[in-house]
N, C-alpha and C positions, 0 to 999 in steps of 0.2 A: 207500198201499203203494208206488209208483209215485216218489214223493217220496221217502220212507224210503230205497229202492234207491239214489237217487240223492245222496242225503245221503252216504251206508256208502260208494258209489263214489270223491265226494272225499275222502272220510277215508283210504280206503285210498290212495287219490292215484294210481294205476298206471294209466296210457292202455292199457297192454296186457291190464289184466284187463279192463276197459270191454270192450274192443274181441273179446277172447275170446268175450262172448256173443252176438258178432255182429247181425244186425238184430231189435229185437226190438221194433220196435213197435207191434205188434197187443197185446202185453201194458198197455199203457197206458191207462189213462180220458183220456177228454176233459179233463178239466182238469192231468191228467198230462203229454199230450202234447207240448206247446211247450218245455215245460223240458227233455225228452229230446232232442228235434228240435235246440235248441239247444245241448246238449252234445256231440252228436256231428260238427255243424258249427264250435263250437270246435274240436273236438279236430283235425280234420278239415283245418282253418287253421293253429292253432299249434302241435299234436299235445304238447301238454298240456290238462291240465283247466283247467275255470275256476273262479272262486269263488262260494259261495251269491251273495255281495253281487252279483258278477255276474251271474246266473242272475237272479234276482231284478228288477235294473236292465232287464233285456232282455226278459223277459217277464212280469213281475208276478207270478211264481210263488214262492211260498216254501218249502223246503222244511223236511220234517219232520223231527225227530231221530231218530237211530236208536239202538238198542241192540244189533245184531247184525250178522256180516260181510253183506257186500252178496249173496253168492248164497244166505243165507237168502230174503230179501226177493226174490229172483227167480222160487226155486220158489215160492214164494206166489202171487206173479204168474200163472205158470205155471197153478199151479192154481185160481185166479180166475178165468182166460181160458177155461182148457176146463170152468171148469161154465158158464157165461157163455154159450158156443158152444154147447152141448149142450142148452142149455136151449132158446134163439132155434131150432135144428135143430129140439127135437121140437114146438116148439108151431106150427111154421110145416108138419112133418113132421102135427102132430094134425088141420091141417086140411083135410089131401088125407085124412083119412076121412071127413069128416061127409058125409050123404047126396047133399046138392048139388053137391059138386064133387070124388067122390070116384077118389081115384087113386092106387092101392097103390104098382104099379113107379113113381111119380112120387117117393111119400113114402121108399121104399126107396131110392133115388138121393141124395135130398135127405141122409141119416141119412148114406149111403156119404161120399157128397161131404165131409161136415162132422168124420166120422171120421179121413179120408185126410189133411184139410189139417190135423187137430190134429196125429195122427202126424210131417207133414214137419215142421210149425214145431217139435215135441219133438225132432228127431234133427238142426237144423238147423247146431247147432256139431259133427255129425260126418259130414255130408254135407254139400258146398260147389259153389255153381258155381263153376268156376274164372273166368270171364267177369268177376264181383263179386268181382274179388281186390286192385282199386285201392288201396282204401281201408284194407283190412284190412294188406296187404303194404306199402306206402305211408308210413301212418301208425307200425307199429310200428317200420319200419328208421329213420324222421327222430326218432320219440322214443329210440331206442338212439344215433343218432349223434349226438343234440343232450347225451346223458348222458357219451356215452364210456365210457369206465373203470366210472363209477359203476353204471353199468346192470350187473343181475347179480349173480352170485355171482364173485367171482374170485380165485383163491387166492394170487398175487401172483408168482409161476412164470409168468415172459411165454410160455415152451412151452405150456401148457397153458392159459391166458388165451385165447392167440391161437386154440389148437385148437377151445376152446370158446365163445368170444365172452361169455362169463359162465354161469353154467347160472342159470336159472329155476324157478319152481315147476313144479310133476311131474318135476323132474331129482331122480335120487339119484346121490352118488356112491360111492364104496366106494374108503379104504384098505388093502391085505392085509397082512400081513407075519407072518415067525416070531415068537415071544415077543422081547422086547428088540432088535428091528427099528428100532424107534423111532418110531411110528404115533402114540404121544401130542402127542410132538416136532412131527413135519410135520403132524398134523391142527387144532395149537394154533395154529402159524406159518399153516397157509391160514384161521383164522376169525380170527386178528388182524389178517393183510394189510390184508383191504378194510375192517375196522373201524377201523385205523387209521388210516390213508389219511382217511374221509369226517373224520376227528377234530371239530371245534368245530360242521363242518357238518352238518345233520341235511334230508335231504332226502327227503321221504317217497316219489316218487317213484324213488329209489336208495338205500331203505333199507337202512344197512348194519349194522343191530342185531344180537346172537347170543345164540342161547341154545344152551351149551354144555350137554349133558350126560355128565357124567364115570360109569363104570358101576364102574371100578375103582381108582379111585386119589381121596383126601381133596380138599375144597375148600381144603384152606389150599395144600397144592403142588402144585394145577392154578394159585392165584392167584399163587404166588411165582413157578412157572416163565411167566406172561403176566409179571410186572412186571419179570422178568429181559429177558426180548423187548423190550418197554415201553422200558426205562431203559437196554438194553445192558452189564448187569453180568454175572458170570460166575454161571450158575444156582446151582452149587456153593457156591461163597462165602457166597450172599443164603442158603440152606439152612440153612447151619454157622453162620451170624454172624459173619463172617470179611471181611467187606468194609472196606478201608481209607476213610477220612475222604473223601475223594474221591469214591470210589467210594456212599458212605453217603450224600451231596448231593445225586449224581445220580438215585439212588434215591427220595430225597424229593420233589425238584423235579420228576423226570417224572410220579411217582405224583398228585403236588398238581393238575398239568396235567391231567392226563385224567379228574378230577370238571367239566370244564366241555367235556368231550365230547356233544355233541348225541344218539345213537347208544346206547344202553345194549348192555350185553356182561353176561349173567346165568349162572354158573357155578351148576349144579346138583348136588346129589350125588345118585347113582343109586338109592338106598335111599328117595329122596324119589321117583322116578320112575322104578318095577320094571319098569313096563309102557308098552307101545307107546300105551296109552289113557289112561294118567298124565301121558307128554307130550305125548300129542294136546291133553288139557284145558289143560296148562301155555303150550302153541303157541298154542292160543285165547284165552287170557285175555292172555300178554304180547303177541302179535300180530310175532314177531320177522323178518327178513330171512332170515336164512337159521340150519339148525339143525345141531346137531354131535351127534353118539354116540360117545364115545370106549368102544370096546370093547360093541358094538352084540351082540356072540353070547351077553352075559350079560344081558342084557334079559328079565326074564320072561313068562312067558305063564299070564291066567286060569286056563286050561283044560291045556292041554300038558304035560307033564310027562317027555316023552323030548325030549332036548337034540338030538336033530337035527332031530328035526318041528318042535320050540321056534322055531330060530333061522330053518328054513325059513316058519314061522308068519309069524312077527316079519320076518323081510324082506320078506315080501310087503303088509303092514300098512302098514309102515314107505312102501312105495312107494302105498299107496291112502288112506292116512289124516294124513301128517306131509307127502309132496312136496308136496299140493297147496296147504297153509298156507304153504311155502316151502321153496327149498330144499332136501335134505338129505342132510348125508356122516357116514359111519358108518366106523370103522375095524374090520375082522373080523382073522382068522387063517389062516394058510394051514395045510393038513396037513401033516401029518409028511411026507409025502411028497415036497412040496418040498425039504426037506431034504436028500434021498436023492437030488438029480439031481448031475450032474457035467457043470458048466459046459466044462470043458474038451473033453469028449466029445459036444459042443451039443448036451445035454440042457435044454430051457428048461425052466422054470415057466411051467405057465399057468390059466390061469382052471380049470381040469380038477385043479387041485390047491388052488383056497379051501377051506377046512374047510367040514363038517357039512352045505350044502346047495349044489346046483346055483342056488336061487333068488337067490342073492346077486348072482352075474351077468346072470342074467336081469332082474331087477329094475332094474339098475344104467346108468344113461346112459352112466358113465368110472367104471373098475375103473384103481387104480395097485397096484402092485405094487411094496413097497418091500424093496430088496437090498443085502447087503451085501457087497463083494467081497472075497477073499481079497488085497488087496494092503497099502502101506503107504499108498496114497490114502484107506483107509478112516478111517484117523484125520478126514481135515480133511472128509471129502466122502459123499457116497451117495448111490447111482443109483435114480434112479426110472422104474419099467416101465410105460406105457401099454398094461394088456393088452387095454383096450377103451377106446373113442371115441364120443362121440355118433354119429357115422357108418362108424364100424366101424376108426378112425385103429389105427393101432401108433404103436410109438416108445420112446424112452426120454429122459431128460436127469438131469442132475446138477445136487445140491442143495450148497453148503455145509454142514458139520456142525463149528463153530467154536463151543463153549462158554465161552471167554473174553468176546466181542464179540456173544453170540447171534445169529449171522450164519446164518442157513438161507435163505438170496437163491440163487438157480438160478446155478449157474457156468455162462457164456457162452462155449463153445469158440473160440477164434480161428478164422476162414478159414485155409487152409494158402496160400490165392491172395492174403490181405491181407495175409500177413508181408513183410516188408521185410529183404533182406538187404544186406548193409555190408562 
């Protein structure tokens, strides 16, 4: 079992999921041992994993295949150890009764004792000494700074890159906006950023796979408006059939390029995936990087059937059962309410005005807030509101909004102190 774990650990490749489960090796057999010992003293050195072959070389240990993520094969462990304890407790507990050497409050201590220490090693990833933080704090920041970029989730907006340093599994994010805000737009441009960027390379340890799920809108013009991004043609045109000779090349030759992307990018349609348990299964089986909900408040529910309970249902889900596979940003609605504010009168929008549930914020690592202003800048550009931060940030910055060139890249205000005058 022990093997198995360790097998599922390289496959998934991630030093930081290893090291999430922190010390665990009481869970281990004897002939387990050494191959664990030695993975974490890799990791420990080069703050990467190592390979079977190597594992193997070092200790003569082979492991076994697996067929299931690695914290299957943990709780197994888990639950190995404590019948395993439990058992050694009571029969060493059986023999402070027999006649000879018989001793109640010795046997009662003995039972207490073996209970208490299964308890701490169960709650041991959510209680820590801070004292054994070397390894853990240590090792995860030199495998982030040896990745870079790669490491993460990154939506390709350096505002918000830098705010967030990538998000991780158990991060969810949340887009808001009014209907035709453009939420499909900016949530398509942050799941191709880093997927295109890792392009020919495929690095499992910065996986940058997606699985998009679209709730409202066809698989054929979630695919046209990526290969408009893709290829830089104007979305409009690639729609209508309207693209010049030129423009029709580009189209080809980028699309032909990106079948030898390492990285897959899986566009769903939401009638395939009603439910929050539809793509948990789908999460499981393609094992993606990070996951996308375009229009996440039409997601069904089993059971549910009032649409506010619904989506309150489903965000909460979506944060217990999808972050922790990877990743995941969802794009909701704001209320009518928003609508009704008067910017001029600094009336803001905020988290107090997402539609249908409070749970979407609470749920949510980074809530953006996408707006559109009232001027002639709206054509080329639009503002994005940071109404929540992994650490409580504000903020806002500007996107591009250039449908000739599909340019959605964060426009970089100039310093007022780096102008140069003449």
């Amino acid at each position: 079992m022990g093997k198995m774990f360790l097998s599922a650990v390289l496959a998934e490749g991630s030093v930081g999921a290893l090291l999430e489960y922190g010390r665990i090796e009481h869970l281990f057999k004897a002939n387990e041992i050494d191959a664990y010992e030695f993975v974490r003293e890799f990791v420990k050195e080069y703050q990467s994993l190592p390979s079977e072959e190597t594992i193997e070389a070092h200790t003569g240990t082979t492991l076994m295949p697996h067929v299931e993520p690695a914290a299957y094969y943990h709780d197994l462990m888990e639950l190995r150890h404590t019948e395993l304890s439990l058992k050694k407790a009571m029969k060493q507990a059986g023999e402070l009764f027999l006649p000879e050497n018989k001793d109640i409050p010795s046997a009662l201590q003995l039972m207490t004792n073996a209970v208490m220490e299964l308890a701490s090693q169960k709650v041991q990833k959510q209680v820590v000494d801070f004292r054994h933080a070397y390894e853990i704090v240590v090792n995860d920041y030199a495998s982030k700074w040896n990745l870079g970029e790669t490491k993460g989730l990154h939506f390709g907006w350096p505002y918000i890159d830098a705010m967030t340093g990538g998000l991780g599994r158990g991060d969810v994010a949340s887009f808001v906006g009014r209907p035709a805000a453009g939420k499909t737009w900016q949530l398509l441009y942050a799941a191709h950023s880093g997927w295109n960027k890792a392009g020919k390379h495929h690095d499992p340890e910065a996986d940058q796979s997606r699985l998009f799920v679209s709730m409202e809108i066809g698989l054929l013009p979630i695919q046209q408006r990526l290969a408009a991004m893709q290829t830089h043609v104007p979305a409009l045109k690639l729609k209508n059939a309207s693209l010049g000779s030129g423009l029709i090349k580009n189209l080809k030759s980028g699309l032909a390029e990106i079948q030898d992307y390492g990285a897959p990018f899986w566009v769903v349609d939401g009638n395939l995936a009603a439910t929050v348990e539809d793509i948990w299964a789908l999460a499981r089986q393609l094992k993606p990087g990070a996951i996308f909900i375009d229009g996440a408040y039409l997601v069904k529910h089993p059971t549910e059937r009032d649409r506010f309970r619904r989506v309150a249902e489903n965000a909460e889900l979506i944060k217990q059962e999808l972050a922790p596979i990877a990743p995941t940003v969802c794009s909701w609605q704001f209320a009518k309410s928003a609508s009704k504010k008067n910017a001029k009168k600094g009336e803001k929008v905020t988290m107090d005005d997402i539609g249908y549930t409070d749970a979407i914020a609470q749920v949510s690592s980074l809530v953006l807030g996408l707006f559109q202003e009232d001027s002639v800048e709206t054509i080329k550009q639009r503002k994005v509101e940071v109404l929540k931060g992994r650490n409580g940030e504000t903020g806002s910055f500007s996107t591009a909004w250039d449908f000739e060139t599909m340019d959605f890249t964060e426009i970089v205000q100039e310093d007022v102190e780096d102008l140069q005058f003449l």
